[in-house]
C-alpha positions as CSV (number, residue, x, y, z in Angstrom):
1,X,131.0,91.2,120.7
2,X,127.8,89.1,119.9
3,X,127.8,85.7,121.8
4,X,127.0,82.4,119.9
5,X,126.4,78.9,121.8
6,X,129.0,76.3,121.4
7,X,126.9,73.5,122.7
8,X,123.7,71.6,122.5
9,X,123.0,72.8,125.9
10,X,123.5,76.3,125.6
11,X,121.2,76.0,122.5
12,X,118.7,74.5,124.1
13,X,119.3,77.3,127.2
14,X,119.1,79.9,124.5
15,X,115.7,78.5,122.6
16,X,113.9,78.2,126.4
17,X,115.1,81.9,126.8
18,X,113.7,82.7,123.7
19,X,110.3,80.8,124.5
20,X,110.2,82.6,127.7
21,X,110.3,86.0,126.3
22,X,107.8,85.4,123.7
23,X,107.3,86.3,119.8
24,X,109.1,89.4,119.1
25,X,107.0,92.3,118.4
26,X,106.7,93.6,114.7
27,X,105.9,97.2,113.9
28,X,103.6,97.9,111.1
29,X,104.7,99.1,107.9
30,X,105.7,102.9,107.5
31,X,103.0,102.5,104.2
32,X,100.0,100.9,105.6
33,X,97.4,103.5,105.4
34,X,94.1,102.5,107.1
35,X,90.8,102.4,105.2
36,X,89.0,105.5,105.3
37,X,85.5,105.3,106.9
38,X,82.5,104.7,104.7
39,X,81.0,107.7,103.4
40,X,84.2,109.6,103.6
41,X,86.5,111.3,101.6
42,X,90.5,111.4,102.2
43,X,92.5,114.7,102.2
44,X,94.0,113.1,98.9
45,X,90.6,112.5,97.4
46,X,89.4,116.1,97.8
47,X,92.7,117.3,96.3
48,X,91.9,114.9,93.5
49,X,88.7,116.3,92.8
50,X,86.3,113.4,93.9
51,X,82.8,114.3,94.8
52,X,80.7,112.4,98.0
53,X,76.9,111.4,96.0
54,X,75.4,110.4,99.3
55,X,76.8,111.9,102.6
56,X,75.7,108.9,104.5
57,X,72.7,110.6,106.8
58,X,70.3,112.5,103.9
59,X,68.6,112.2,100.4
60,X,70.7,115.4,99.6
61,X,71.6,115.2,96.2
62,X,69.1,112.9,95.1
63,X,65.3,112.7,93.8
64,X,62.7,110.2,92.7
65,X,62.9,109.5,88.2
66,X,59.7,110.1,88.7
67,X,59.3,113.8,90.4
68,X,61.6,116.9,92.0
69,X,60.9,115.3,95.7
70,X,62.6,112.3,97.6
71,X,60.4,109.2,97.3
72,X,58.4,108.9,100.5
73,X,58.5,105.3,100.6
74,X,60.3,102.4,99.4
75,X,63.7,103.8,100.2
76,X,65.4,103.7,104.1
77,X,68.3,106.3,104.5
78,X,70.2,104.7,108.0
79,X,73.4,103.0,109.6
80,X,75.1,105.2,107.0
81,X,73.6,103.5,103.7
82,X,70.7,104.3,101.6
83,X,68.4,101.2,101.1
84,X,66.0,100.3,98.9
85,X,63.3,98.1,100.7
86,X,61.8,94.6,99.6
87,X,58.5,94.7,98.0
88,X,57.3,91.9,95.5
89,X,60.0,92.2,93.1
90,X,58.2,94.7,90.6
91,X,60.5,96.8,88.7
92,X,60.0,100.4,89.9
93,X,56.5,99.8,91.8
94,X,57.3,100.4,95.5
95,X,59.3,103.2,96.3
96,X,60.6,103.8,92.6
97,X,64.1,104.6,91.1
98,X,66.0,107.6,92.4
99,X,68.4,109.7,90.3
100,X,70.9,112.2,90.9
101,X,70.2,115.9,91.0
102,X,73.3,116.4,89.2
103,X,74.2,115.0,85.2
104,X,77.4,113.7,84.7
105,X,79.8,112.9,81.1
106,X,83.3,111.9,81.8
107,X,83.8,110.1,85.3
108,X,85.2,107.6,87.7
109,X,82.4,106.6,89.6
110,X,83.0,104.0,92.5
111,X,80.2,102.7,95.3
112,X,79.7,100.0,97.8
113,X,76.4,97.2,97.7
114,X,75.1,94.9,99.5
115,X,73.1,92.5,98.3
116,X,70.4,89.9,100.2
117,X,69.4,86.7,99.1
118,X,67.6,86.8,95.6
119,X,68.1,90.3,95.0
120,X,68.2,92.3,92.0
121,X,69.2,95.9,91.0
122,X,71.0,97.9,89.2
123,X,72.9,101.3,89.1
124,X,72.0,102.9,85.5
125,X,74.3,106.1,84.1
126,X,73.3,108.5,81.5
127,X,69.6,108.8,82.4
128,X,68.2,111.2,80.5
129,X,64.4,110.4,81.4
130,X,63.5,111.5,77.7
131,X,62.1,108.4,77.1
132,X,59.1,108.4,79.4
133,X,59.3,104.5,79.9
134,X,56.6,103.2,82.5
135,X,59.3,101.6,84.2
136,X,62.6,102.3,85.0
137,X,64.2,104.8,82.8
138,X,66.6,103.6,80.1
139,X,70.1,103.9,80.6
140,X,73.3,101.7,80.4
141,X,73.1,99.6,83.3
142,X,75.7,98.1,85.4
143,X,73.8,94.9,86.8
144,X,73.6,94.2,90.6
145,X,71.8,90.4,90.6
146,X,72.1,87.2,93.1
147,X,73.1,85.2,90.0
148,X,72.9,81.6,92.1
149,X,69.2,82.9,92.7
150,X,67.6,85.1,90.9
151,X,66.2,84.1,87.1
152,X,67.6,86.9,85.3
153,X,70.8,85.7,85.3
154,X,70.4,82.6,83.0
155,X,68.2,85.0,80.6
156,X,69.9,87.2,78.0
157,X,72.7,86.2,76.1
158,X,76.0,84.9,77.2
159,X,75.3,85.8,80.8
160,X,74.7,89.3,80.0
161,X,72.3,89.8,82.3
162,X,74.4,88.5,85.5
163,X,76.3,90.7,88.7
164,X,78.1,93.6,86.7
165,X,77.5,93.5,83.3
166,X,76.3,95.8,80.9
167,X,73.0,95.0,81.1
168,X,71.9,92.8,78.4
169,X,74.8,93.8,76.2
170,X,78.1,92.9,77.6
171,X,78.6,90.2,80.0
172,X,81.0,90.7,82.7
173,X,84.2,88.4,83.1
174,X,84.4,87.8,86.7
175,X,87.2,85.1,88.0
176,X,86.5,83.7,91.3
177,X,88.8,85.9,93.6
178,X,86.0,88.7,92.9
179,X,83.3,86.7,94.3
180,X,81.9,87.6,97.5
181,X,79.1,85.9,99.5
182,X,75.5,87.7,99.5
183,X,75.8,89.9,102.4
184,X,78.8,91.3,102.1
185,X,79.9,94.2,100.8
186,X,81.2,94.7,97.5
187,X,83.2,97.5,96.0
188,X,81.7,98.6,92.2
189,X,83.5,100.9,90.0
190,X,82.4,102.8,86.2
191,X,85.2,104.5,84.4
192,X,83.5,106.9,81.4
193,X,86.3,108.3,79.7
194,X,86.4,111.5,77.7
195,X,86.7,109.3,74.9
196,X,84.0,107.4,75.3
197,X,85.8,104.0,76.4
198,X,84.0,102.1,79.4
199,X,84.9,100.5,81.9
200,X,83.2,98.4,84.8
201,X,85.1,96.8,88.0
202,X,83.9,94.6,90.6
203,X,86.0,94.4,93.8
204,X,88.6,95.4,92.2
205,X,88.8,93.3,88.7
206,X,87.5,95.4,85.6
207,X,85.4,92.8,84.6
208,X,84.5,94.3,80.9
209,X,85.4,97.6,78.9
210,X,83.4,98.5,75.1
211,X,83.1,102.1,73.7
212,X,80.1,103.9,73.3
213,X,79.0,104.5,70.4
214,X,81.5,102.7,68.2
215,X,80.1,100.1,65.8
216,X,80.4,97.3,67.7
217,X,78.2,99.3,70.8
218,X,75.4,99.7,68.1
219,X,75.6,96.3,66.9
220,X,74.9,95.1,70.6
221,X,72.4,97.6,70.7
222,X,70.7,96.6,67.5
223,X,70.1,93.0,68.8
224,X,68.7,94.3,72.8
225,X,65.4,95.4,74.0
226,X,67.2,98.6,74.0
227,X,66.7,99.0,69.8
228,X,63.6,100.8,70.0
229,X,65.2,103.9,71.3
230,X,67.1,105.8,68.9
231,X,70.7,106.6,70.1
232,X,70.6,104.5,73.0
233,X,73.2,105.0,75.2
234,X,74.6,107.8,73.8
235,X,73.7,111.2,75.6
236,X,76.6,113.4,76.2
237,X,75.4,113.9,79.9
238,X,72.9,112.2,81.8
239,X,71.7,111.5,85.7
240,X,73.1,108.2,87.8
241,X,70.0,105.8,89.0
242,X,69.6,103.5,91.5
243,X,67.1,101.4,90.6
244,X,64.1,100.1,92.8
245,X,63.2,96.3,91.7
246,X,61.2,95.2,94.7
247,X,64.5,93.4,96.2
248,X,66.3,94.6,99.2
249,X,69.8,96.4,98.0
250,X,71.9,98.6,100.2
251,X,74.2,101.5,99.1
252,X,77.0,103.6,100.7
253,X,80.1,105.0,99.6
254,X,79.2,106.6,96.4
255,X,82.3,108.9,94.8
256,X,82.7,110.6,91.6
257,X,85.5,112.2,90.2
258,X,84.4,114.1,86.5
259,X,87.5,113.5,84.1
260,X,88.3,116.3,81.8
């Protein structure tokens, strides 16, 4: 039989009991799964197919755009990222861009960066290097910027050139909740379908989607620096860049999964 009090006084006996003993403990939920530790890959993930691009200690897996070897400065591999290292804000003139060994077509693509005060970057996809620029090579950039600092981001049009757009094409949408302060880390995400469709996510949010190729794609291609190159954009396969532009960017949890 459960007892209830039939007084104010045995309430108020009751409530000091209760005080006494102290919050009652809650167990955590059957479902919480912790995060998994940067530069790791759950037992799910592996069954899934996804691939680790940077194991968190080495350069395996990646080279310089401009040669077969790692670059030999200008990049810091440490504390489980990969860094590229401030210089005077040149486009690939310190250490220069790195690629992946590996091409990729169809692909979920997700990574971790940090950027610092100012900075600028950008992770490119389908890289061919048949261009030969002097620069960075060409490719369909997904914009990593300090838009409250950094120029770029009121040039372009429409804000195209700011955190996670395509750059200089497509501007991304970002609401507020998707902000976070330079610094921290931020989670970014490109989805390549086999169909060409595109999609790019910042902490979570997909931010913009377009589809390569399609008439619209050109269009925006037509009216960009990028209208020089024949095609742009469009390469079945091509290399993932990280792209060295004299600022100080960190990277670490980089995971692919090819789609079929």
């Amino acid at each position: 039989m459960s007892f209830l009090p039939t007084s104010p006084v045995a309430y108020c006996l009751l409530g000091f009991a209760l005080l006494l003993r102290g919050p009652a403990l809650v167990a955590p939920s059957a479902g919480t799964v912790p995060a998994p530790a940067p530069n790791t890959l759950t037992a799910a993930e592996r069954r899934q197919g996804w691939q680790l691009l940077f194991d968190g200690q080495t350069a395996r897996g990646w080279r310089s755009a401009k040669g077969p070897a790692f670059p030999t400065h200008g990049w810091r591999i440490a504390n489980g990222t990969i860094t590229t290292l401030a210089a005077d804000g040149k486009e690939s003139a310190n250490g220069g861009d790195i690629i992946t060994t590996n091409t990729y077509s169809a692909f979920d693509l997700r990574f971790e960066f940090q950027l610092t005060p100012g900075a600028n970057s950008g992770l490119i996809y389908f890289v061919t290097l048949a261009e030969q620029t002097p620069g960075s090579p060409i490719g369909l950039e997904y914009q990593l910027l300090d838009d409250a600092r950094h120029p770029d981001a009121k040039l372009g049009t429409n804000g195209d050139r700011t955190l996670a757009s395509l750059y200089d094409l497509i501007p991304a949408v970002k609401p507020a909740t998707c902000l976070r302060p330079i610094g921290a880390w931020n989670s970014g995400r490109i989805v390549v379908s086999p169909n060409n469709h595109v999609a790019h996510y910042l902490n979570g949010v997909n931010v913009l989607e377009y589809d390569r190729g399609s008439p619209a794609f050109r269009t925006l291609v037509a009216g960009s620096k990028y209208h020089v190159w024949p095609g742009f954009g469009e390469a079945p396969a091509g290399h993932l860049l990280l792209q060295d532009h004299g600022f100080q960017v960190s990277f670490r949890s980089l995971k692919l999964r090819p789609l079929p």
